[in-house]
N, C-alpha and C positions, 0 to 999 in steps of 0.2 A: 752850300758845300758840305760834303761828307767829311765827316771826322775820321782819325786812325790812329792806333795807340803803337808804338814801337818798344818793344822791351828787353832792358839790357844784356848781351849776348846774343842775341839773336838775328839770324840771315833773315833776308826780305829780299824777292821777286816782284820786278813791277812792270807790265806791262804799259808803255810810253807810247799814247799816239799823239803824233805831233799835227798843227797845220801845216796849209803850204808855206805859209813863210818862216814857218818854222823847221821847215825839213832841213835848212841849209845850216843847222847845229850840226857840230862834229860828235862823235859818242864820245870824244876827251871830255869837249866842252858841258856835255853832260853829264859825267862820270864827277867834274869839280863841282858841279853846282851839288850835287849829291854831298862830296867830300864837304863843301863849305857850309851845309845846315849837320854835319856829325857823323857822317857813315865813314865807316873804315872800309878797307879790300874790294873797295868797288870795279865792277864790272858793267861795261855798256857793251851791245852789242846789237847788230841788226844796222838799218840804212833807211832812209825814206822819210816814211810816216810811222813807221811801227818800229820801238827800239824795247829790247829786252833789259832791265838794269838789274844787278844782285849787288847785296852789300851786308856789310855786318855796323849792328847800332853797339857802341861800344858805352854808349851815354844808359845815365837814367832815362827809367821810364817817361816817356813823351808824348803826347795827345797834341794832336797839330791836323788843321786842314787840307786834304788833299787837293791839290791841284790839279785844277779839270783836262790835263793831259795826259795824266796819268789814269787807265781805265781797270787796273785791277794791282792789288796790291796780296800776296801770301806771304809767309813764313815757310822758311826752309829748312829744311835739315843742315846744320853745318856740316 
């Protein structure tokens, strides 16, 4: 698995593809799971397979494992 650093203040874009048996998450239910490893102002968006997520990391700097559903990760401009 790929690593990804998140650092404090800063928006992130993540491109979410899901499986089939995962499409029947809601963007809420993925918007908390976001909220409950630290992100603030999150946003989900999209349906299906392919869900768009932004957020702001409000924490220290963090290096953690990406999750193989998630297939791209940027930084945003606030």
């Amino acid at each position: 698995m790929s690593k990804f650093t998140v650092h404090n203040g800063k928006r992130y874009r993540a491109i979410i593809s899901l499986r089939w048996w995962e499409q029947i998450a809601t963007n809420d239910k993925i918007a908390k799971m976001l909220r409950d490893v630290g992100f603030i102002d999150v946003r989900v968006s999209g349906n299906g397979e392919m869900r768009e997520a932004k957020g702001l990391w409000p924490l220290k700097d963090t290096t953690a494992e990406i999750p193989p559903q998630v297939s791209s990760i940027q930084e945003i401009e606030v």
